[in-house]
C-alpha positions, 0 to 999 in steps of 0.5 A: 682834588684831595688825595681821599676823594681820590681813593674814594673812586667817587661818581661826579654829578653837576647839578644847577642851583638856582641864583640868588641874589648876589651870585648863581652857583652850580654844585659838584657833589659825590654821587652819595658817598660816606667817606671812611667810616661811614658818618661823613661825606664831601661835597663841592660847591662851584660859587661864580661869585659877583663878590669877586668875579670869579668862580670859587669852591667850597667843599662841605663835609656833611654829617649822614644820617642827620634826622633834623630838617635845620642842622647847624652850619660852622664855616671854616676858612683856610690860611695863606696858601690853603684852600677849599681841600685843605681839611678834607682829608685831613684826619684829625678833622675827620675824627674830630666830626665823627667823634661828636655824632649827631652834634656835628655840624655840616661844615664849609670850607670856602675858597679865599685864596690869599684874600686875607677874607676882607673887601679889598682890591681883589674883590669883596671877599666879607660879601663873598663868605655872608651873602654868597657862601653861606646862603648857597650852603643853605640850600643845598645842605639846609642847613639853619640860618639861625645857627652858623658858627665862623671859625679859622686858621691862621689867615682863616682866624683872622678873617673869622674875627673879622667877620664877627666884628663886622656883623655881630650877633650874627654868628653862634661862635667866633673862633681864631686858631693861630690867627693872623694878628699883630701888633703894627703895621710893620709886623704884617704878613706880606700881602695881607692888606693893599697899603696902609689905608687897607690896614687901618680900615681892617685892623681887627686888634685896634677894633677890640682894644677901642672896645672890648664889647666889640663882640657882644655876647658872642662865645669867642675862642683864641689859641696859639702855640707859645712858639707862633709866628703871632704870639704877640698879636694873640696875647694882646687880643686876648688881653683885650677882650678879658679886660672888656668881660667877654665870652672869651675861651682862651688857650696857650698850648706848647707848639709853633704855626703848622700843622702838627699843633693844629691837628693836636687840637682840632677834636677840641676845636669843633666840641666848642663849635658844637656846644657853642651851636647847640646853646645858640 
């Protein structure tokens, strides 16, 4: 449990939430309680996921006050070694919300271990995030099906983007932050795919260099620090999809893979959430 939770000295309720198609959840939520000043609480959500049989969290950070019976939902995945806590507490993220107002979107960060956030031999972890997290967000936070943006770090820029690849036009934004991109096989990150067949099935780079369309009219955002482990994976990327047309923001700012890059950027990150939402 975060080290803000902690301190908060929140109340746990369980409630039950009812199960819906391909998995049942319950919720652990703080019995209503704003974190530091006043415009944001946590909540957790326990997921017993079909998807990869096992139960799972998801913390919410969920804007207060919220008038608007639909609000807008960015789902946010974590890298290799994180974890549903690791932004919770984070202030850069906190600030970043707060900063936006009656903008800011209800925000899920799932649990995806080391899954790298594609099917594979540890479960179906595309089927987890689409058919188990995001619906068991909207009910509890209802929030609008319409309107849900998919974003992440390293591992978690990744899997966005490969989620978006894989349902398009589904999300109101794509965005990968550092992500874990590369430029073969020889390069991969240790455990990010089973073997080859693995890799090839879930090649996001190869996927938009065959076509640079790959995300539609999606508003796709990329950044990296010019000392990245990924440097090269991103600068391909993003040639590819500026030589298709695409919705593309892109960004090389000074900086490695940790978070003191990360935390330099993140008001700018959820503004082009935001925006991309709001214009969805």
């Amino acid at each position: 449990m975060s080290v803000l939770l902690a301190a908060g000295c929140l109340l746990v309720v369980l409630l039950a939430l009812a199960a819906c198609g391909s998995g049942s959840s319950t919720e652990t939520a703080p019995h209503p309680h704003a974190l530091p000043g006043g415009k944001l609480r946590v909540a957790e959500l326990r997921i017993d996921s079909r998807a990869v049989g096992r139960e799972l969290d998801t913390s919410v950070i969920e804007p207060t006050g919220w008038s608007a019976a639909k609000r807008p939902l960015l789902v946010f995945l974590h890298g290799a070694g994180g974890s549903n806590e690791s932004f919770i507490a984070n202030r850069a993220v906190l600030s970043g919300l707060s900063r936006l107002g009656a903008e800011a979107p209800v925000v899920a960060f799932p649990d995806g271990e080391r899954s790298w956030w594609h099917n594979r031999a540890s479960g179906d972890w595309e089927r987890y995030v689409m058919r188990e997290v995001i619906p068991t967000v909207r009910r509890r936070f209802h929030t609008d099906p319409g309107r849900v943006a998919v974003g992440g770090i390293s591992m978690g820029g990744y899997g966005a983007y490969h989620l978006g690849l894989l349902h398009p036009g589904r999300f109101c934004a794509v965005g990968g932050h550092s992500a874990g991109l590369w430029l073969d096989e020889s390069e991969e990150f240790e455990g990010a795919f089973d073997n080859r067949a693995d890799y090839e099935r879930n090649d996001v780079l190869a996927a938009v260099r065959r076509d640079p369309h790959a995300f539609g009219d999606t508003p796709v955002w990329n950044d990296y620090g010019d000392e990245d482990w990924f440097v090269a994976g991103n600068a391909a990327f993003v040639a590819a999809l500026r030589a298709g047309g695409a919705d593309l923001t892109a960004h090389v700012w000074p900086g490695g893979h940790d978070s003191a890059y990360w935390d330099a950027h993140w008001p700018r990150y959820l503004r082009f959430y935001a925006d991309a939402l709001a214009a969805c």
